[in-house]
C-alpha positions as CSV (number, residue, x, y, z in Angstrom):
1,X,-30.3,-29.1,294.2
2,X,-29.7,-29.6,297.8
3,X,-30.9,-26.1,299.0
4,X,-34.4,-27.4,296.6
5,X,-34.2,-30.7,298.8
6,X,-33.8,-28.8,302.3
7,X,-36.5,-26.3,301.0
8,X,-39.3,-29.2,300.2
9,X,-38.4,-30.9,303.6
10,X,-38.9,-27.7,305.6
11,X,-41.9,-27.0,303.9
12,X,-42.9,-30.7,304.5
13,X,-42.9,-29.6,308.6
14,X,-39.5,-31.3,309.3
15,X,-37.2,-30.1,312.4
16,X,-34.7,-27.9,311.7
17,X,-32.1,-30.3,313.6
18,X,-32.9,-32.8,311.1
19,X,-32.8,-31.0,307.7
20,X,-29.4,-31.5,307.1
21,X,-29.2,-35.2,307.3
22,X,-32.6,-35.5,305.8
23,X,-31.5,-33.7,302.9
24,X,-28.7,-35.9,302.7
25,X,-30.4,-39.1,302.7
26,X,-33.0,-38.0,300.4
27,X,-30.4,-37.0,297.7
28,X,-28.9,-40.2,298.1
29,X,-31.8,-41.7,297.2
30,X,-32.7,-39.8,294.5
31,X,-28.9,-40.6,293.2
32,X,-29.6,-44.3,293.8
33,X,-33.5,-44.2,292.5
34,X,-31.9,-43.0,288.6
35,X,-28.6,-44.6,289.4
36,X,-31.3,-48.1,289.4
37,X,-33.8,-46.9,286.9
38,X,-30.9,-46.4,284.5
39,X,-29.8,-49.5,285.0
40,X,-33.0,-51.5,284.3
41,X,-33.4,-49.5,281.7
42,X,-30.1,-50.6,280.0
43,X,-30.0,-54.2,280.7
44,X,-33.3,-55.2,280.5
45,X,-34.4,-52.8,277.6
46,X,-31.4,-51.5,275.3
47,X,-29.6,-54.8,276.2
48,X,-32.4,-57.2,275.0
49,X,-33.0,-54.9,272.0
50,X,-29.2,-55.2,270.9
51,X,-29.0,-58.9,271.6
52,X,-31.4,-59.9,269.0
53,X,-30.2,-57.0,266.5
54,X,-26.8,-59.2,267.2
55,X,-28.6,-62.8,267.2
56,X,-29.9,-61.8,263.4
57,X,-27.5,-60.7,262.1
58,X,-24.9,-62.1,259.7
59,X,-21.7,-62.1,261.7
60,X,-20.2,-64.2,263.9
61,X,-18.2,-62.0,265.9
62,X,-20.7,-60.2,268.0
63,X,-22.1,-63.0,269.2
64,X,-18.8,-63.9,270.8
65,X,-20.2,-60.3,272.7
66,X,-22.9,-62.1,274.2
67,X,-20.9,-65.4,274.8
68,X,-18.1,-63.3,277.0
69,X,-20.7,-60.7,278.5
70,X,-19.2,-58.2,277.3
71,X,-22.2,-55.7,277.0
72,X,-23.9,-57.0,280.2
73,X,-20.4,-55.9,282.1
74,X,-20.8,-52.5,280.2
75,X,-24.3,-52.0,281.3
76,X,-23.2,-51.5,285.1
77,X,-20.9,-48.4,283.6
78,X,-24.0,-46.7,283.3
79,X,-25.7,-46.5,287.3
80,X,-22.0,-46.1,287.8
81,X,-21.3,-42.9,285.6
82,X,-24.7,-41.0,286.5
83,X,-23.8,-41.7,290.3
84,X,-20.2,-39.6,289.4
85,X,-22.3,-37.0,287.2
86,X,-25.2,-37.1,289.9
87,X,-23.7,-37.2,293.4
88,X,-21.8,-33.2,292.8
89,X,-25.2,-32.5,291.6
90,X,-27.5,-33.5,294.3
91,X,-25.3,-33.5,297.6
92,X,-23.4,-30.5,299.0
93,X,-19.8,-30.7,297.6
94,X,-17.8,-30.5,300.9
95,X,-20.0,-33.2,302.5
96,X,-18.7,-36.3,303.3
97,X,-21.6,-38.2,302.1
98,X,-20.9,-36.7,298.7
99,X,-17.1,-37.6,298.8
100,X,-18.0,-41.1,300.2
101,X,-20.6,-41.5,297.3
102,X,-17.5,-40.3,294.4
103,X,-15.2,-42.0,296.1
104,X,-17.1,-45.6,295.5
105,X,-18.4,-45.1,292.4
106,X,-14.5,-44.1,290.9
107,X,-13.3,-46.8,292.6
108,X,-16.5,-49.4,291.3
109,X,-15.9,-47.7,287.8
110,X,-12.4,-48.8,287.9
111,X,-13.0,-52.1,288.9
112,X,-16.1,-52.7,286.5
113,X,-13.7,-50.7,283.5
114,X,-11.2,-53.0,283.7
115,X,-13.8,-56.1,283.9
116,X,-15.3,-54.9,280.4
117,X,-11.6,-55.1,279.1
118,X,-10.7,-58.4,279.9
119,X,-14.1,-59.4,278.4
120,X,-12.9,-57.9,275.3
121,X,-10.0,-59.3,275.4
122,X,-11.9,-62.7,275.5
123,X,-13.8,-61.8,272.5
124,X,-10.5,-61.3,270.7
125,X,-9.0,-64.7,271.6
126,X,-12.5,-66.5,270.6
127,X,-12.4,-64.8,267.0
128,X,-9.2,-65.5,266.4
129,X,-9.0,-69.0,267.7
130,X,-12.1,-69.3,264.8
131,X,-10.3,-67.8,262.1
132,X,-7.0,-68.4,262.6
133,X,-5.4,-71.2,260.6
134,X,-2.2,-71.7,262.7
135,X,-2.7,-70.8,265.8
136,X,1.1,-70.4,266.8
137,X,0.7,-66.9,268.4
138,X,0.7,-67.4,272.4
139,X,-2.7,-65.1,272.4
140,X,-4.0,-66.4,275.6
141,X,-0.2,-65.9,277.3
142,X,-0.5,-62.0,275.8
143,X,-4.3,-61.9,277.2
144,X,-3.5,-63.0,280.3
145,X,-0.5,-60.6,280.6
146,X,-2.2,-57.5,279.6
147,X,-5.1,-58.6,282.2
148,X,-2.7,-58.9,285.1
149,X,-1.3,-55.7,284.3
150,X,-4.6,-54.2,284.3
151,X,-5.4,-55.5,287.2
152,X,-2.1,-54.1,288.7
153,X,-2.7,-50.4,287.0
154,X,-6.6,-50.6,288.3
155,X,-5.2,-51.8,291.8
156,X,-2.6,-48.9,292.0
157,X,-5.9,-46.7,290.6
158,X,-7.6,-47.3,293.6
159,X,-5.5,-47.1,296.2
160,X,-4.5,-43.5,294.7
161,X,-8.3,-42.5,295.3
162,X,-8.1,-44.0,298.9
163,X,-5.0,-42.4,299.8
164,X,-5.8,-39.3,297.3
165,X,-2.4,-39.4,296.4
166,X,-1.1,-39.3,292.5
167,X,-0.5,-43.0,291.3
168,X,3.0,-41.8,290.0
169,X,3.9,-41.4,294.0
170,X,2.9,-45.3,294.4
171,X,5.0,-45.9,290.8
172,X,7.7,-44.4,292.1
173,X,8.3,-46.9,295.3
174,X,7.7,-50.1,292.5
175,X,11.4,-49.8,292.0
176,X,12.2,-50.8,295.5
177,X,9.7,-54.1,295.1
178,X,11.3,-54.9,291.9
179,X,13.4,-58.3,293.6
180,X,10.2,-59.0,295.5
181,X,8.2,-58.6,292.7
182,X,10.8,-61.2,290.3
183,X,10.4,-63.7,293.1
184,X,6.3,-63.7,293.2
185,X,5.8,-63.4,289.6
186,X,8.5,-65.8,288.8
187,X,6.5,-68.6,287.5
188,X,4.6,-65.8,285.4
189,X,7.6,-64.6,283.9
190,X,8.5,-67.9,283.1
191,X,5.9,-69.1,281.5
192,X,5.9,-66.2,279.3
193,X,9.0,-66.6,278.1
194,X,8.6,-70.0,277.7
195,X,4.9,-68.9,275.8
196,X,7.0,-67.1,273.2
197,X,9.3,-69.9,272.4
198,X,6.7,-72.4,272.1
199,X,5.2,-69.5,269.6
200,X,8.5,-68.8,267.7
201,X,9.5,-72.4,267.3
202,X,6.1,-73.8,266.6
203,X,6.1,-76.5,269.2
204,X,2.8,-77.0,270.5
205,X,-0.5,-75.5,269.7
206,X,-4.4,-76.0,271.0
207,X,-5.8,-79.2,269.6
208,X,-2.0,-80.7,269.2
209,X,-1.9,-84.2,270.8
210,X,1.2,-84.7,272.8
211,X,2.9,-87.2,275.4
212,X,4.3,-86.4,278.4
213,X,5.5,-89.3,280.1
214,X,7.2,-87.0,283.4
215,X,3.4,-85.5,284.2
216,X,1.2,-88.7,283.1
217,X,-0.3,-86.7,280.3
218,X,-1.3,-88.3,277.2
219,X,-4.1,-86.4,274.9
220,X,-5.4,-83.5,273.5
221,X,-3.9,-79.6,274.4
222,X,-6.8,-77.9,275.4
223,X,-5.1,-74.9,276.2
224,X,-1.8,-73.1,276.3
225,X,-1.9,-70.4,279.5
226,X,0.8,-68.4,281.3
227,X,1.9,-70.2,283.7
228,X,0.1,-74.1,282.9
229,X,-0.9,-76.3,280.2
230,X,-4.6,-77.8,280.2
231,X,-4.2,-81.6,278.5
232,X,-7.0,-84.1,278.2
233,X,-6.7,-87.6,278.6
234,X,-7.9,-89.6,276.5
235,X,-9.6,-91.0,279.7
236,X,-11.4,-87.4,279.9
237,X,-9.5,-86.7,282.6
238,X,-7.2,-83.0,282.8
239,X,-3.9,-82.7,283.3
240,X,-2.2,-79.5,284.2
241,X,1.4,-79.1,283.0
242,X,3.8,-76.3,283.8
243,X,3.7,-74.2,280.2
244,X,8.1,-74.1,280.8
245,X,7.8,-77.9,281.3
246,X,7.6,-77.8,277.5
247,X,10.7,-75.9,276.9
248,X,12.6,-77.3,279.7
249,X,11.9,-81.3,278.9
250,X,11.4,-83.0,275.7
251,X,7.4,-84.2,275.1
252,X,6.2,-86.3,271.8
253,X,4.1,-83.8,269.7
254,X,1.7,-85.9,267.0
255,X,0.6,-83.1,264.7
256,X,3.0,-83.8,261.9
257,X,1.1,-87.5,261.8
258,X,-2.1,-85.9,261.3
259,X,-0.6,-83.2,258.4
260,X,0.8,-86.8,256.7
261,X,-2.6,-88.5,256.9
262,X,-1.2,-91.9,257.9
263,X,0.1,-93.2,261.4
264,X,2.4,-95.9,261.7
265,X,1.7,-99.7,262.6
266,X,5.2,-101.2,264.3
267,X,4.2,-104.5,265.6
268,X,5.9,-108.3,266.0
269,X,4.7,-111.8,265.7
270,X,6.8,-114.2,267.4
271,X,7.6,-117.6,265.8
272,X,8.4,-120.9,266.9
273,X,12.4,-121.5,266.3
274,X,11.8,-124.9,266.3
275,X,8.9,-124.7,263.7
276,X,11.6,-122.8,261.5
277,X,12.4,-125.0,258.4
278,X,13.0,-125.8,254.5
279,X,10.8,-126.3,252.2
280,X,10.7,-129.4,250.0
281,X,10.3,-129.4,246.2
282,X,6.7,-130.8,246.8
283,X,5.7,-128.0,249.2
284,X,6.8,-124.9,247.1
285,X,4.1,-126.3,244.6
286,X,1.5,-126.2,246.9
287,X,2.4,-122.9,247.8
288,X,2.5,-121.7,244.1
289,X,-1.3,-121.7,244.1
290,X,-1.2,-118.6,246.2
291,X,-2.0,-115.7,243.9
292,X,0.6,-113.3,246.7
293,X,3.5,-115.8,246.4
294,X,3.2,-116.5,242.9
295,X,5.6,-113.8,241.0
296,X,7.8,-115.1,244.3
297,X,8.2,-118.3,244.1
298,X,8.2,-118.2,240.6
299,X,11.3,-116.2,240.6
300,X,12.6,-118.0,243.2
301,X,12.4,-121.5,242.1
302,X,14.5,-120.2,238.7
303,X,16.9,-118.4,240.7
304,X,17.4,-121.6,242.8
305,X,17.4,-124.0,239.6
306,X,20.5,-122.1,238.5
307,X,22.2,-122.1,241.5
308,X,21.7,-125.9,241.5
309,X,22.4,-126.5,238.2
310,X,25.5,-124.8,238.4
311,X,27.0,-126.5,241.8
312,X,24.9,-130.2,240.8
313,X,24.6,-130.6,237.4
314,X,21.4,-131.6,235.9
315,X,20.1,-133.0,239.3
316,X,17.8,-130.0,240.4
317,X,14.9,-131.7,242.2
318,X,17.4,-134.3,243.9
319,X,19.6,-131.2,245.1
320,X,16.2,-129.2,246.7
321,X,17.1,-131.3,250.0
322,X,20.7,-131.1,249.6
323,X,22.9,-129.2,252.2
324,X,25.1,-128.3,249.6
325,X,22.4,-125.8,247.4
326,X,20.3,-122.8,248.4
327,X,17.1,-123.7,250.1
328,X,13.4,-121.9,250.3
329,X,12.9,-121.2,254.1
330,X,9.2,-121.2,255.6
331,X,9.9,-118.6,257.8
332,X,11.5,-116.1,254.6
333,X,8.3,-117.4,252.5
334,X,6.1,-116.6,255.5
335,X,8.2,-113.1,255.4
336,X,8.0,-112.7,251.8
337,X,3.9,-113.1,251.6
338,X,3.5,-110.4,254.2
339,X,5.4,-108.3,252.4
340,X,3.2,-108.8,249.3
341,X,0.0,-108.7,251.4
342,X,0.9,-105.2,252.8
343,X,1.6,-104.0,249.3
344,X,-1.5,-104.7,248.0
345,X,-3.4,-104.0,250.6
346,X,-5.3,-100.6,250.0
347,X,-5.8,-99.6,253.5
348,X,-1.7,-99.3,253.9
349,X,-0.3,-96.3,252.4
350,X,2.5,-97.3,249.8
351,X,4.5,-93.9,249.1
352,X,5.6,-94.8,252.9
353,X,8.2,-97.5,254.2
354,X,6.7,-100.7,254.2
355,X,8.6,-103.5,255.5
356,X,9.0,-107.0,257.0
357,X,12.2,-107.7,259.1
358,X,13.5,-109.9,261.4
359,X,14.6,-108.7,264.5
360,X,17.3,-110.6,267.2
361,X,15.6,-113.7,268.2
362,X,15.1,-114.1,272.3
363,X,14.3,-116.9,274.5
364,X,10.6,-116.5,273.6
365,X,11.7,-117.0,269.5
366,X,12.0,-114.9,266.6
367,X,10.3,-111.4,266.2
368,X,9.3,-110.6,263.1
369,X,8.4,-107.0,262.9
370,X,5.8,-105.4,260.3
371,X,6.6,-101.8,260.2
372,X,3.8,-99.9,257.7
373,X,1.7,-96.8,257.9
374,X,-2.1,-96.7,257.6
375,X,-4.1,-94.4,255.6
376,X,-5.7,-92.8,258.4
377,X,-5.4,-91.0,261.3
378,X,-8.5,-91.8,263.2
379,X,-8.1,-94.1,266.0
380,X,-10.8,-96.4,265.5
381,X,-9.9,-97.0,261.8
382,X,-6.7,-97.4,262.3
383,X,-7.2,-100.3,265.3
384,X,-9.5,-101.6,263.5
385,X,-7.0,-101.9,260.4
386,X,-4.2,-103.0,262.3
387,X,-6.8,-105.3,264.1
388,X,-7.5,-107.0,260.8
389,X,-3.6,-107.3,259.5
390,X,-2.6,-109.4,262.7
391,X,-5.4,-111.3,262.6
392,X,-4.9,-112.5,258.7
393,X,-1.2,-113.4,259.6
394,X,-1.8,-115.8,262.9
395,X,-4.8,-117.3,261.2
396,X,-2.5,-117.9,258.2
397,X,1.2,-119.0,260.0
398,X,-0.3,-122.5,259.4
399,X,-0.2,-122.3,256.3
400,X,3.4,-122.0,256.1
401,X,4.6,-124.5,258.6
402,X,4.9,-122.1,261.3
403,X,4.0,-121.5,265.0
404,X,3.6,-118.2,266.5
405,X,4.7,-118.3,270.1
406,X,2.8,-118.1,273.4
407,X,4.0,-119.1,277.0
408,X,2.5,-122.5,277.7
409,X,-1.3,-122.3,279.0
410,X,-3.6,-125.1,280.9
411,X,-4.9,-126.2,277.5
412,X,-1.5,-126.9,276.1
413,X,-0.4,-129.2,279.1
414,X,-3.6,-131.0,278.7
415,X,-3.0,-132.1,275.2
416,X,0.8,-133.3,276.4
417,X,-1.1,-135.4,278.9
């Protein structure tokens, strides 16, 4: 082909001196005309063609092809390959053009090889992040292993073509760069390590929300990489984690709350000591009317009758007040129609603990703790639930001869005044 080329110019009137390099420089161009006719071709004709066979069809999968670019990356193979089929062809072997021209496009089909992997590779972690139930495997640790090592073999590639040496003489001198190696890829070989036993002991996956305190993070795992963990906040910010910060400290992982459907309410109200008292015969009437306290007090007025009746005779009312008998408190009435008012309330899951206790009183009063789970997971239901249970029992303390306790504001001196 070049003696056709050297023919044509020589015929065309050109020097002699000039032939040579004219030739030259035509077949380049010639290489570089179908090298880029090729390649318009396949992006701009076949490519469109198969992107809509892939847009209607059925699957899912191949459009994660288009998503990753996978075939645009594969389109450049093609100006690429006809360059290496072309360039032998065209140009005189022994010329240095020629070898310059084979050299770049081995080394550019290395480089543009291993690109189409890794966008392969992509497609693989999309499709099975969409299928996959559990997604325990570390896939995006593996991916991004087998990418770096790609990388590394393509690298190694291409400096064998430079050097046009075999790439088992550069694997052979690795073994003195092992300890150097260790010490740069240290954090990579950590985090792979610590990528299988967040795999093998089911710690953590994407979508898991977890706490940790040590790196401010507090949401949503995004993603679980090699060497760092991508969190959101629920404040939309990111937080990046070390991946063997997870194996080396302790985090809070809420995943099992979501698989039980309820998340727990653990909240106090704070009474008033001094507002803490007995109830007289008269009052435990009153409160009889209350449809929550009712099977209660009932109960509770024949257990105290007894009790009476045994220590006073036949003087039960007269012995209510006595300090001598068993008295109704406010504050365990007050404790006994929260009880009742969690239980039958539909929004709080009852095959869960559900309790009322006191805690150890302070200098502020006495805590009384509700501890219950909600039947939902979602965070605005479950405010707005907890929202709604708190604000029942302050507007109803009242009702029971109780104050709930607050530091002293300006209103409160005013009405002292």
């Amino acid at each position: 082909m070049n003696e056709l080329i050297s023919m044509w110019l020589s015929e065309q009137g050109l020097s002699a001196n000039y032939i040579v390099s004219g030739a030259i420089a035509v077949g380049i161009g010639l290489i570089f005309l179908v090298a880029g006719l090729s390649y318009y071709i396949a992006k701009h004709q076949i490519l469109k063609l198969v992107n809509k066979v892939i847009i209607k069809s059925k699957n899912t999968w191949d459009d994660a092809l288009i998503e990753h670019n996978v075939l645009n990356r594969m389109t450049l193979l093609v100006p690429l390959l006809l360059i290496l089929f072309l360039t032998p062809l065209i140009l005189e072997s022994d010329s240095l053009a020629s070898n310059l021209l084979i050299l770049l496009s081995k080394v550019f089909l290395s480089f543009q090889i291993v690109r189409s992997i890794s966008a392969l590779l992509n497609v693989s972690r999309s499709i099975y992040q969409e299928s996959a139930k559990q997604r325990f495997l570390p896939l995006n640790a593996i991916i991004q292993i087998i990418k770096l090592a790609l990388y590394l073999v393509m690298t190694i590639v291409i400096i064998s073509l430079i050097i046009n040496r075999s790439p088992i003489y550069l694997l052979s001198g690795l073994g003195a760069l092992t300890a150097v190696l260790l010490l740069v890829f240290q954090d990579t070989i950590k985090g792979l390590v610590a990528s299988i036993q967040i795999s093998a002991n089911r710690m953590v996956v994407a979508g898991d929300w977890v706490e940790l305190p040590k790196y401010g993070a507090d949401g949503d795992v995004l993603e679980i990489g090699l060497s760092t963990v991508k969190i959101e906040n629920f404040d939309k910010t990111i937080t990046t984690v070390p991946t063997y910060a997870l194996i080396s400290g302790s985090f809070k992982n809420w995943r099992n709350m979501y698989h039980t459907g309820a998340r727990r309410i653990k909240r106090t109200v704070i009474i008033d000591i001094s507002s803490i008292d007995f109830y007289s015969a008269e009052k435990i009437n009153q409160l009889t009317n209350a449809n929550l306290l009712e099977d209660y007090l009932s109960g509770k007025k024949q257990e105290l009758a007894l009790n009476t009746q045994e220590k006073n005779g036949d003087d039960v009312v007269e012995s209510f007040n006595s300090m001598n008998s068993r008295q109704l408190t406010n504050i365990g009435t007050f404790r006994a129609y929260i009880t009742q008012y969690l239980q039958k309330n539909p929004q709080i899951r009852d095959d869960l603990t559900c309790m009322v206790r006191q805690l150890a009183a302070t200098e502020a009063g006495l805590p009384l703790e509700i501890y219950c789970f909600a039947n939902t997971t979602d965070w605005l239901d479950y405010e707005a639930i907890q929202a709604d249970i708190f604000d029942h029992l302050f507007a109803i303390a009242p009702q029971f001869d109780l104050r709930v306790f607050q530091l002293p504001s300006g209103h409160d001196w005013q009405q002292n005044l």
